[in-house]
N, C-alpha and C positions, 0 to 999 in steps of 0.2 A: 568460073572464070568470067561467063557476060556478067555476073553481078562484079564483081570489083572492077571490069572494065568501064562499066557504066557510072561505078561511085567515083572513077579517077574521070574519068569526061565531065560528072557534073564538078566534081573538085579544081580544073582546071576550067573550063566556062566561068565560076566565081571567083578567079583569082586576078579578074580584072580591077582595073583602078575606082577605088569608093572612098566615102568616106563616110562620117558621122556628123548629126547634126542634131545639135544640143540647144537650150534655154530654157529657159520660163516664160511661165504662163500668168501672168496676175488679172485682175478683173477691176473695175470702180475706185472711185474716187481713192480710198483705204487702198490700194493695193494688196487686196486680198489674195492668196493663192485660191486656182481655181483647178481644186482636187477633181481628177474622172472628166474632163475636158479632154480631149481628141485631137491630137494634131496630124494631120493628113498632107501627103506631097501627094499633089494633085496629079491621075492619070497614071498615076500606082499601085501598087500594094501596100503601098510603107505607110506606117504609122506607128505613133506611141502614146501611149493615154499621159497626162500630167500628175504625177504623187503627190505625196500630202507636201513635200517641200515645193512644191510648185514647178517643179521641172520634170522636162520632158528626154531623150533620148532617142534619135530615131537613126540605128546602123545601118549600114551596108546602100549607103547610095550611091548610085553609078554616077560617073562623071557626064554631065550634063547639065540643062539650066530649067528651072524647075518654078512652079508657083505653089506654093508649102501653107493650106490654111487650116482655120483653128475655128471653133463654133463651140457655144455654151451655153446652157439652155438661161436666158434672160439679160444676156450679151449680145453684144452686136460681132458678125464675124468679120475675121480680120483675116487678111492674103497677102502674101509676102513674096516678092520672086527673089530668087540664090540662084549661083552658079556654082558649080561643084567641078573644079577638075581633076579632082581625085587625090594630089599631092598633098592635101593639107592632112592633118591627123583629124577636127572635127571642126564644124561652120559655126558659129554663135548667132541664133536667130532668136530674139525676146519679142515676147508679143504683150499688150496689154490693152483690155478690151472695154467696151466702153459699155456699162449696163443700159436695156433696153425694156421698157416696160411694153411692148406693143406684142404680139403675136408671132412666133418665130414662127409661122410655116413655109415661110420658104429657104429656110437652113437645110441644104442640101451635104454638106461635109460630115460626114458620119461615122462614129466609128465604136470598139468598145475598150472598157478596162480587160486588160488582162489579168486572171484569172490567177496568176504566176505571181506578179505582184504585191507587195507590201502596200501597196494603196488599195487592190480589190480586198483584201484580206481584213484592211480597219473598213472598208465601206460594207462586206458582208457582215460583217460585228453588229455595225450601225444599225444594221438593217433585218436584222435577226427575229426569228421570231421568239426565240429564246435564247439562255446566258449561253454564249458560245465564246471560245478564243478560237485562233484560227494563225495555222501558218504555211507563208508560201515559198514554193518553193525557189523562189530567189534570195530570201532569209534563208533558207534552206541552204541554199547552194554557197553563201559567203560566210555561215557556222563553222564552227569548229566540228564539225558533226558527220558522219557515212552515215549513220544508217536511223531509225525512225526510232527507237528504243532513244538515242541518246539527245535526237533531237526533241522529243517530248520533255525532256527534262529542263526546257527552256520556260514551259508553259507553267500560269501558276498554278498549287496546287497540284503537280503533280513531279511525282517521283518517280523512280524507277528500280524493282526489284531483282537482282543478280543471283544466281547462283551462285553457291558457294566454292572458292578458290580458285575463281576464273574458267569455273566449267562450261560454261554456255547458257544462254538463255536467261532474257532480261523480260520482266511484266510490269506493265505501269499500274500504277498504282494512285488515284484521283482523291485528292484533302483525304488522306490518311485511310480509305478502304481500300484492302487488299488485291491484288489482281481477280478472285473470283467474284466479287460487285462490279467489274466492271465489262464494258463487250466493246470487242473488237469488229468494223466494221472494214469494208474494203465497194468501194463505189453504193454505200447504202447498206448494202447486204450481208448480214452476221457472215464472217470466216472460218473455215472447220478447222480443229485443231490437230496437231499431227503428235501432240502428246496421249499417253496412255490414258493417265489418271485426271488431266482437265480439262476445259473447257477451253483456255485461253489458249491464245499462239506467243511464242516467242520473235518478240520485234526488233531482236536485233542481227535476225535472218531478213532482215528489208532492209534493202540498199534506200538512201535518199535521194540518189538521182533520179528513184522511178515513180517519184512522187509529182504532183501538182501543187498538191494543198492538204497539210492536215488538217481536222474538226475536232475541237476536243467540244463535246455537247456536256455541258454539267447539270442541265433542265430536260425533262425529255416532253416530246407534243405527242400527244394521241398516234401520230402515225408514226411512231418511231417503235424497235422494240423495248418492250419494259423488264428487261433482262439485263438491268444497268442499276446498281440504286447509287453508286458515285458518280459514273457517268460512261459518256461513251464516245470512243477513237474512232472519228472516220477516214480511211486512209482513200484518199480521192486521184489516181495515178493521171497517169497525164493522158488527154487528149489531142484531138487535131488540131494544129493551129489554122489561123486564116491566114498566115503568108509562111512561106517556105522556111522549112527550121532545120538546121544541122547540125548539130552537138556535138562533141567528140573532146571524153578527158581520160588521161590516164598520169598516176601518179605513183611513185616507189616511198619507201619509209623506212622506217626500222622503231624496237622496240626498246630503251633503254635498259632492259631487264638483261634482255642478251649481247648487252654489249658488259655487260657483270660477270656473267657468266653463259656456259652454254646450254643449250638446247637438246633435250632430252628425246631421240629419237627410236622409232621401231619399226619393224616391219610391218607395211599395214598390208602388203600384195600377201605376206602370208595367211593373211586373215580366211579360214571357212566361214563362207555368210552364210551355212547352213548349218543347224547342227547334225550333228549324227542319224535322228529319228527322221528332220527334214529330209536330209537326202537321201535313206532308205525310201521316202514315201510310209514308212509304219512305223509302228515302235518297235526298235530294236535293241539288241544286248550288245553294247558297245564296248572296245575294246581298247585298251592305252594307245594304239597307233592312229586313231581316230582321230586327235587331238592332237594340233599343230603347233609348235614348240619354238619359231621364229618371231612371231608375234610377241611371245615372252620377256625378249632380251632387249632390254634398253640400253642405247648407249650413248655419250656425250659429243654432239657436234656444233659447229657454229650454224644458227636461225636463219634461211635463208631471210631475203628483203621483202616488206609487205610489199602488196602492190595492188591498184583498182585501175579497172578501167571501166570506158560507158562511151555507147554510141546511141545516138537518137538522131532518127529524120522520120520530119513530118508535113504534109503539105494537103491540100484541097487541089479537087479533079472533077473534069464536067461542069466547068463554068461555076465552081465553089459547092455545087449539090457532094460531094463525093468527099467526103474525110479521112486521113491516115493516118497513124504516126504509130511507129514502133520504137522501145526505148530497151537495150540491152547493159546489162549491169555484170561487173565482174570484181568482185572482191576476196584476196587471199592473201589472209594475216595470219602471222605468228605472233602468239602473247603467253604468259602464265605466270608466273605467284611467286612468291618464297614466303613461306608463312607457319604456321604451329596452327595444331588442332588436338582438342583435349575432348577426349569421350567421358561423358558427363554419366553416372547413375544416377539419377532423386535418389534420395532417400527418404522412406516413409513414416522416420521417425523422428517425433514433432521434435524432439530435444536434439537431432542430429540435423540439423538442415545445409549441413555439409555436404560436399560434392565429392566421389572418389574422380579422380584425374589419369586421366591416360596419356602423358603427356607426348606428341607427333611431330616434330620436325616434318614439315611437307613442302616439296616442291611439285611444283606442276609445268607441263609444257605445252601447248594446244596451238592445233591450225583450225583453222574454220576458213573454209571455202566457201565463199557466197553465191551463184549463180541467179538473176533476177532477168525476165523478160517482158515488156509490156505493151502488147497488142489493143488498138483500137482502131477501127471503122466507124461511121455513120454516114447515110445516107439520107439525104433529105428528098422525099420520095414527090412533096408538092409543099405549099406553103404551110398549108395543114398537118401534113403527115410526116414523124421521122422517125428511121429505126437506127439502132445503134448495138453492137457488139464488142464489150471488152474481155481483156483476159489476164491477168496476172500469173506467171507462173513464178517460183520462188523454190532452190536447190541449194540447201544445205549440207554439206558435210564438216564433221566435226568429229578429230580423234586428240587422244587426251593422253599425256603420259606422267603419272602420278607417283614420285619416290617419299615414302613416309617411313621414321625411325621411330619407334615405341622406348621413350628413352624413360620411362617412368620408375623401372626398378620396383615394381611393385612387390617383389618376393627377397625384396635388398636383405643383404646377406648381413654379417655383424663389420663388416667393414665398408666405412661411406663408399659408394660409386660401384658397389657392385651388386648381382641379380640377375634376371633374364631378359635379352635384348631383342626387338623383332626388327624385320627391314623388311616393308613390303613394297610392292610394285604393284600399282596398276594400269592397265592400257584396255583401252575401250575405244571405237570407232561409232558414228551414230549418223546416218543419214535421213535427214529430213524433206519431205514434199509436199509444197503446199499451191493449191491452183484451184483458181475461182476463176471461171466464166458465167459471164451474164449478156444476156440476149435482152434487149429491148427496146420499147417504143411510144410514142409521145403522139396523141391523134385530137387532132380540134373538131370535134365533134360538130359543134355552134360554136360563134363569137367569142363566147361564154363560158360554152363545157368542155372541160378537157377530159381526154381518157390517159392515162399510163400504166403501163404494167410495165414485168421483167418474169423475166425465167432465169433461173441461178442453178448452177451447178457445182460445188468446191469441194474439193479433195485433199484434204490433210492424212499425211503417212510416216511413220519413220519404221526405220531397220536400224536394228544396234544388236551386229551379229558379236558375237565371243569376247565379251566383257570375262576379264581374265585379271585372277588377283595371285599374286604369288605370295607365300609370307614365309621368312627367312629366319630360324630361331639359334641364336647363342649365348653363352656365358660371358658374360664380366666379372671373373674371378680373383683371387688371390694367389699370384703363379707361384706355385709349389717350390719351385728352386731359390725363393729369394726368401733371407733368412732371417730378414726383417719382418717379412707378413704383411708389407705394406704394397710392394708393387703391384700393377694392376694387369690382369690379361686375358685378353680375347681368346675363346676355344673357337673351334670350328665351327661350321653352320649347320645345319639342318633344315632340308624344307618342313616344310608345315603340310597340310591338306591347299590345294590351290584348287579357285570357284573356277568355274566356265559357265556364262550365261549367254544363251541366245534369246533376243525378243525381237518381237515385229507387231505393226499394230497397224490399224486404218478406222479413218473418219467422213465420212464423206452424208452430204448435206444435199437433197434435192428441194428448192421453194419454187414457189408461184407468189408473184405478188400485181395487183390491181388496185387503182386510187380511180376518181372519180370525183371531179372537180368545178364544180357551178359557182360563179361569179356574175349574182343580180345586184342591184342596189336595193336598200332598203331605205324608206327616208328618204332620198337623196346622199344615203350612204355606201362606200362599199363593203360588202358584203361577202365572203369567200365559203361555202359548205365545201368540205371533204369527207369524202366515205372511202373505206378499202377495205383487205385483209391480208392475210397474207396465210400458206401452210407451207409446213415444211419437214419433209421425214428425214431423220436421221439414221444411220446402223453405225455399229461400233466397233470393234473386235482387239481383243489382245493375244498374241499366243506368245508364250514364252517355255524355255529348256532350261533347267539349268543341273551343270553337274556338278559332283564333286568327285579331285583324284587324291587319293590318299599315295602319300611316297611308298613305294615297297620295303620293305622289311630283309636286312640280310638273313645269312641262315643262322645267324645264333640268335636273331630275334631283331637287332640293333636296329637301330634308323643309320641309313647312306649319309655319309658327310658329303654336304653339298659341295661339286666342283663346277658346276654351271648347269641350265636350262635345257641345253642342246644333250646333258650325259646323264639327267636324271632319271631314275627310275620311278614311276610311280603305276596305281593299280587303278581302275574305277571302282568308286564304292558304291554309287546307283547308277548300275548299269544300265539303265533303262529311262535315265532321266527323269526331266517330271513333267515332260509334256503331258501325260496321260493323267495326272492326280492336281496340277499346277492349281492353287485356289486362284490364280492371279491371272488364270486365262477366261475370257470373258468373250458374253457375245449378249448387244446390247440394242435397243432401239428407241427411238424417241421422237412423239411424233405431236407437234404446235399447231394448232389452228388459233388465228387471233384474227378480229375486225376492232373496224373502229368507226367513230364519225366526230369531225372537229369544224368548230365554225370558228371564223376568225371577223369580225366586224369593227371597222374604224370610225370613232365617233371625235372627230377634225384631229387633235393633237394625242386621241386615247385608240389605242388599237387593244382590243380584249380577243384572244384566242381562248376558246376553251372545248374540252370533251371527251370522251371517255374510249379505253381502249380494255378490249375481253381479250382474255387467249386461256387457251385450255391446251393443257399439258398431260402427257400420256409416255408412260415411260416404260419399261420391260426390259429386265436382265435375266440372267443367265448363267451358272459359273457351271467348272467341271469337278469342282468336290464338292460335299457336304460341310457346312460348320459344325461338325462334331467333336472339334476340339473343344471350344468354349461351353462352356456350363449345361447353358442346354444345347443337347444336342440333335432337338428337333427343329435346331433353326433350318430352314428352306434352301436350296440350290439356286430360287430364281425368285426372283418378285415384279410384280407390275403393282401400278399405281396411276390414279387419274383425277385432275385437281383442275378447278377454273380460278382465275383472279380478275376482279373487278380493276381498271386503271384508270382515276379520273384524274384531271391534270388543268390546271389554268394559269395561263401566263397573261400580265397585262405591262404593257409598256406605254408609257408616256413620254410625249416630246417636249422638255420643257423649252427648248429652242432647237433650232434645224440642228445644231452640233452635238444638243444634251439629251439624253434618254435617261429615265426613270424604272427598272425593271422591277415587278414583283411576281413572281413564280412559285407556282406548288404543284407538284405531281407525285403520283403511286408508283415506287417501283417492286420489283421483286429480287432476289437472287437462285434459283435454284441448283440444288447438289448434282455435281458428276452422277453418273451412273456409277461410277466405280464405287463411290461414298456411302453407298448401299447396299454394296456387296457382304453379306454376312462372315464371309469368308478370314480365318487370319493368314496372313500376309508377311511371313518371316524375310525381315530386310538387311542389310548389311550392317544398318546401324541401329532403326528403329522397329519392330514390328506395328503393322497397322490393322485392322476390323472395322467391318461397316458399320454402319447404322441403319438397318430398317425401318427405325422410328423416326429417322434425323428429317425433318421439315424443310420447308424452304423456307429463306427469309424475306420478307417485308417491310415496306418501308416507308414512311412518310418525308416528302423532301419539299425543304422551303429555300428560297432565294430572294434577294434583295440587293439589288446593287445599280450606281449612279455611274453615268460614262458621260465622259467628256469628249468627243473628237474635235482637238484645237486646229487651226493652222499652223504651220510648218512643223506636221508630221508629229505633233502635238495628241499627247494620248494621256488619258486620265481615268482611270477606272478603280469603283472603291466601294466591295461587297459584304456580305453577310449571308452566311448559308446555316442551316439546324436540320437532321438527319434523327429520325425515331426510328430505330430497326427491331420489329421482331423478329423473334430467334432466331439471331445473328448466329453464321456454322464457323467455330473454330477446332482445331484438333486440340486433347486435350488424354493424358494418361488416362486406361481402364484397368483397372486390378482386377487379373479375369482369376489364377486360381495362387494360392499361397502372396508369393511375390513377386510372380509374372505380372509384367508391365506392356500395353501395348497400344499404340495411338490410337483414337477414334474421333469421326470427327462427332461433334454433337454442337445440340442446339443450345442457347446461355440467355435466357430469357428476354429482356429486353436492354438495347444499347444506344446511346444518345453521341452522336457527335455533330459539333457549331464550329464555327471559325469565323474566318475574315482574310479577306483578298483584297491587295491593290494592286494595280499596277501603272505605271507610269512611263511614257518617252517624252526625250524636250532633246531639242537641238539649237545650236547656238553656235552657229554658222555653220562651220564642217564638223566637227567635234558637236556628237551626240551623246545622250544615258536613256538606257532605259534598263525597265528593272520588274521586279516582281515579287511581293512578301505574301507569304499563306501564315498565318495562325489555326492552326487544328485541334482543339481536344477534347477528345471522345472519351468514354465511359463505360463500363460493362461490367454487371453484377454477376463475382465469380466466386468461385469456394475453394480451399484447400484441403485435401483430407488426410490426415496421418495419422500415422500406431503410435500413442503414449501407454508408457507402464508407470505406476505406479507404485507407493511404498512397500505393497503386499506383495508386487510382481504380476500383478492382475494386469493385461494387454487391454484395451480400447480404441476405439477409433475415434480422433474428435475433429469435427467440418469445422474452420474460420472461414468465415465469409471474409471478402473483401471484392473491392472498386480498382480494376485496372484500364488501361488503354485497350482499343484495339489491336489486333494483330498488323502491323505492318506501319503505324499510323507515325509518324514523322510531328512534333508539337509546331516546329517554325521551321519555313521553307524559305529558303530566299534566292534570287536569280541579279545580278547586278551585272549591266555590260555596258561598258567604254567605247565608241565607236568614231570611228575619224573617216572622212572621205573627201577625197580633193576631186573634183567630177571629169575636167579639163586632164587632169594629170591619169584619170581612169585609177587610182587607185585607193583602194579598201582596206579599213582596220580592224578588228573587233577583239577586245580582250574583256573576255567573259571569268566569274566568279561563279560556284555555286555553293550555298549551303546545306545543308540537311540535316537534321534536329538527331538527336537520342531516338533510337527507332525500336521495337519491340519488336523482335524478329523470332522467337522461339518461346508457345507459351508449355508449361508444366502445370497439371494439376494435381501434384507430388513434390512440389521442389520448386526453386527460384527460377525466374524466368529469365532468358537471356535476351541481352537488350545492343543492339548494336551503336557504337558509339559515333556522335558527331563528326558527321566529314564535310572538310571543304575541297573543291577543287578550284581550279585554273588552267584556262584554255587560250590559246592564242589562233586567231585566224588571220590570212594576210592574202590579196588579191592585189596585183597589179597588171593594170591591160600595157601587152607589148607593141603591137598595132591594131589594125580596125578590129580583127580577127580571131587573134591570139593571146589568152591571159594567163598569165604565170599566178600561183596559185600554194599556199602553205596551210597547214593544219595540225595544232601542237596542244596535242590534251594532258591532263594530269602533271603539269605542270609544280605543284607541290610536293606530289608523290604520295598522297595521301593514301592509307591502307587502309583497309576495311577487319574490324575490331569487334567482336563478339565478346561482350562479358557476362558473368554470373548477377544477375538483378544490379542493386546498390552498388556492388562490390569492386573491389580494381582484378578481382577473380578473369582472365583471360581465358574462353572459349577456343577463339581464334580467333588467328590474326593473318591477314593474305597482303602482301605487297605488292602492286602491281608494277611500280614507276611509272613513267612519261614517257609515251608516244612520239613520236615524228613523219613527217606525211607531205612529200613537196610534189606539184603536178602542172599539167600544163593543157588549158581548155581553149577549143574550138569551136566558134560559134556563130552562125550566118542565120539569123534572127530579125 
């Protein structure tokens, strides 16, 4: 009760009369905009840096009369006095400054870019010391976009990889390599994943209001890690501001899917998040009552309304030494599918390269509840010295309700439309947690030397108790009574065997990291050496149950005709689960040690960074069965391994003028395999089975960059690159023929792979009405083989390898990003209707069979913001706008995989903002 007492005291002390006060900034004779220019009301706090359009913005001034100035480095400053009595909506104050060739030290008005910014965000670009894009979060915030998965997909070159059928969890994917090349960062430091089997996190568990700035890095420098060979996301959350900040947005929606139809619901409070053995504490001989039978029953309701909310305040304390800001995130949406999915065999033989078809009618129904919060302090201890502490926490949940109909008739009888029918259900619940804290600090040694370290601690976990499949079996017959032989009719059901799985897993990451920083001149030049390292242990672990219940049996033998979930009988058939035998329970550890040293030296218009980064790698698994299924059966329970990589790296930029840069970039990077990707173990899966590889490598890489940037005035952007990628043994998964004509994925290594492209990008405005835009060209290469059984005229069997040259896994040919943007400044209102493309995508390879290839999508997004007073902005957000569906096909073929419809979104809200 004192906190909300206190949040409604400060809420009403700011509810007094203000206004806004708005212009431009121009500079010399040309009327140049004078981007990162400062405008300051004198004997305040207020200020606002000037954008690339040359204008400025400065909220919430209290009624009063004020002297408002402006300073530039090589300008003359200029002061302005206003009175503000609060009635108007915003002041117009234009300034334009006279250049000055003399010595500005006594330019006292000082201030900086915000960090938040579309102008800090093109000047950190500028200023880079490698190819970076970069987005903030006030593009952020006027997107069509929630959460960081989909706002990525703005940037070039990169895409974003979905789960199938709107299951959850989206991975970026940077010019066409897959989410495992690339690394996820969160303030610097690698984030632990809360998945089983990878490395990466899924980013569309991150709300975007708890963002600052994203980093997409496509170059990496000696101090970065080299556990990136596309590149790598740094998700940079927000910090303290220097003057008082109060956020507050909340917004409702709905999904067009379920205004079609309804929403597929179940008992998730019936859910045991334990299994049987877990809540014995041993393994026990479980018994049909053990196994809870409300979770089972789906049934048809209308979708409640999406809805997000987010509250942030942030301020400085003890005379500005003392920084805050906490930012809380709430997001909970209803979405899901209508769509078909067809269970593919290879076939392995060369003259059949036909598909057998399972053909599935599928609906899906899914909530996913977001919960995000983000903590930071810093203290500034003395001029020298500062420490700082942040924290991200991120809570997932996500349950799932899946109706699929087996309509393939594969045992079709002699009259068309009939056979045997399934109808399964599935429902799964999965919670996820992910939380990174870092402790650190920043120490001026000398003038010259700096020290920084950080200490990191992040924990990635999920639980996904009683993953539960029912399957329902009947005829589609010839009904006996009709004397024609043609009418068609349904018998009764039959259950089937129905799965119960429990899993649970955790990742959790302890680092240290140390830089070391001396800045002499050399020459008359500047000069920067850097040294660091950084270590970091990891541990792993999976445990999983899972049962199987067979229906019971009447007493003449029969199977029970099914009359519902809550009255079936069924028996267990491993009574004892498989927690004790599970190949897929693991326990894992992995421990990095990496240094480096980078010099960076400016020679007037030419800056050369360059230097080398070491890290050695130590790994050690674990399982609890032996691989004594597969061939040899001496394969190991557990393996360690220990590998160092050399990583040299040079980046040089050139200023061909203060607006134009010149980049050319080359660095080493690496990718290395999950622990799990090494597990000997086979892996019997719902659809696919999987087997490690002991021998599987990591991959390597050589990466070059080349690209020309323009930053024009009025918000004037030009960029236009060229990138080439050499990867040794690049890891794709790929069929193993272990004994007859068992099939089962492995991932292995595919010798060497080449992928180059080309990037531009482009903004131009043209008075309120802007474009900006962004094309990738990608294509990659990989020397692969196909193997299959030919007989011949004798009937003699053989096996014969064709080589062939395909894409990467994941790699998209042409990318394109195109958005229309309107803003009237005076009126406070905002447009942006955004396009996206995305090329023929390779999303499932075979090395048995044709590959499936996901077919070209485009979408459309509409964003819409308009300010209601000083305070108050109304606020819209309208994605999928085409309806565009997501399309799996067989290679060449018009052969359909699957297909998932999702429809178009709606999302209207209302933000508060004292900034």
């Amino acid at each position: 009760m004192k906190l909300l007492r206190t949040l409604f005291l400060l809420l009403l002390a700011l509810s007094g009369r203000a206004a806004t006060i708005v212009g431009r900034v121009t500079g010399g004779p040309a009327r140049e905009n004078l981007i990162g220019a400062v405008v300051v009301v004198q004997g305040t706090s207020l200020s606002a840096p000037v954008d690339a359009a040359g204008h400025y913005e400065i909220r919430h001034v209290p009624a009063g009369r004020y002297v408002v100035g402006v300073s530039f480095v090589g300008y003359r400053q200029e002061a302005k006095s206003v009175s503000i009595r609060g009635t108007e909506e915003a002041v117009t104050l234009d300034f334009s400054l006279q250049a000055q060739a003399q010595d500005l030290g006594n330019v006292v008005v000082t201030g900086k870019l915000s960090r938040e910014e579309d102008a800090a965000s093109r000047r950190t670009e500028h200023t880079a010391d490698n190819v970076l894009n970069v987005i903030a979060a006030r593009a952020i915030e006027r997107s069509p976009d929630i959460n960081v998965a989909n706002v990525l997909t703005r940037v070039s070159g990169v895409t974003v990889q979905r789960q199938a059928g709107g299951s959850g969890g989206a991975y970026a994917v940077i010019r066409g390599m897959e989410p495992r090349y690339n690394n996820t960062l969160v303030n610097g430091v690698k984030i632990a994943s809360p998945d089983a089997q990878s490395r990466f996190i899924p980013l569309d568990i991150i709300p975007s209001d708890l963002i600052q700035r994203i980093e997409v890095h496509k170059a990496l420098l000696p101090s970065m890690e080299g556990d990136a060979i596309g590149g790598t996301v740094n998700i940079v959350t927000k910090t303290a501001p220097d003057t008082t900040l109060l956020l507050a947005t909340g917004s409702v929606g709905y999904g067009q899917l379920f205004l079609d139809r309804k929403w597929s619901w179940f008992d998730k409070a019936a859910i045991q998040q334990q299994s049987p053995n877990e809540r014995a504490g041993q393994v026990v001989t479980s018994q049909p009552g053990d196994f809870s039978r409300a979770n089972l029953h789906v049934s048809p309701k209308q979708a409640p309304a999406n809805s997000t909310a987010g509250l942030t305040y942030g301020r400085r304390f003890l005379n500005q030494r003392l920084g805050f800001i906490a930012a809380a995130s709430w997001q909970d949406q209803y979405f899901g599918s209508n769509g078909t999915f067809a269970e593919v065999q290879p076939q392995l033989n060369e003259s059949r390269q036909n598909v057998t078809l399972v053909s599935a009618p599928r609906l899906t129904s899914s909530h996913q509840r977001n919960v995000g919060l983000v903590t930071h302090v810093d203290f500034v201890i003395n001029p020298r010295n500062k420490i700082g502490w942040h924290n991200l926490l991120l809570l997932s949940d996500f349950s799932q309700a899946r109706t699929s109909t087996d309509s393939s008739l594969v045992d079709q009888h002699t009259i068309a439309g009939t056979g045997t029918m399934h109808d399964y259900v599935r429902t799964l619940t999965q919670r996820q947690l992910v939380e990174n804290a870092k402790l650190e600090g920043v120490h001026e040694l000398r003038p010259n030397l700096l020290l920084d370290w950080a200490a990191v601690a992040t924990e990635g976990r999920e639980r996904a108790p009683d993953w539960a499949t029912v399957n329902l079996v009947y005829l589609l017959r010839v009904d006996p009574s009709d004397p024609t032989g043609r009418r068609i009719q349904r018998t009764q059901s039959f259950l089937e065997p129905v799965d119960r799985l429990w899993r649970h897993n955790d990742n959790r990451d302890l680092s240290g990291l140390l830089n070391l920083t001396y800045q002499p001149t050399l020459f008359g030049q500047n000069l920067e050496l850097k040294a660091g390292g950084l270590y970091r242990h990891t541990t792993r672990y999976n445990r999983q149950d899972d049962y199987t219940l067979k229906p019971a049996l009447g007493a003449n033998g029969a199977k029970e005709v099914f009359t519902g979930i809550e009255t079936a009988s069924w028996e267990v058939y491993n009574t004892q689960g498989t927690a004790a035998r599970d190949p897929s329970n693991y326990d894992g550890t992995e421990d990095i040690a990496a240094g480096y040293g980078q010099a960076k030296l400016e020679l007037g218009a030419l800056q050369v960074l360059g230097g080398v980064r070491v890290e050695s790698t130590s790994q050690h698994f674990t399982t609890l069965q032996k691989a004594d299924i597969l061939t040899d059966p001496g394969h190991p329970d557990n393996f360690a391994v220990t590998y160092q990589d050399v990583l040299p790296s040079l980046h040089l930029r050139y200023a061909l003028t203060p607006s134009q840069n010149l980049r050319l970039s080359y660095f080493a990077g690496l990718t290395r395999p999950s622990l799990v990707e090494k597990n000997p173990n086979l892996n019997v899966g719902p659809n696919n089975s999987t087997v490690g590889n002991l021998n599987l490598r990591r991959a390597t890489a050589d990466n070059f960059d080349l690209r020309y940037e323009l930053y024009a005035s009025n918000e004037g952007l030009f960029t236009v690159g060229t990138f080439y990628k050499r990867i040794q043994d690049p890891i794709e998964y790929a069929y193993l023929q272990v004994t007859g004509s068992q099939l089962v994925l492995q991932p292995q290594n595919f010798g060497t792979a080449n992928n180059y492209g080309a990037e531009v990008v482009a903004t131009k405005y043209f008075g309120n009405i802007g474009v900006t835009g962004n094309y990738t060209y990608v294509n990659s290469s990989i020397h692969v083989s196909k193997t299959y059984n030919t007989t011949d005229a004798a009937g003699n069997t053989s096996q014969v390898t064709l080589p062939l040259d395909r894409p990467l896994q994941g790699q998209a040919r042409n990318i394109a990003n195109v958005s229309l943007l309107y803003r009237a400044r005076p009126a406070r209102f905002y447009a942006q209707l955004s396009y996206q493309f995305t090329d023929r995508t390779l999303q499932v390879v075979n090395s048995a069979g044709p590959d499936y290839y996901q077919q070209p999508q485009s979408f459309l997004a509409l964003s819409l913001e308009k300010g209601l007073s000083r305070r108050f902005t109304a606020f819209g957000k309208f994605n999928n706008l085409l309806n565009t569906p997501a399309t799996l096909k067989v290679g060449t073929s018009d052969l359909i995989v699957q297909r998932d419809e999702v429809r178009a979104d709606y999302l209207l809200g209302l933000r508060y903002a004292l900034r």
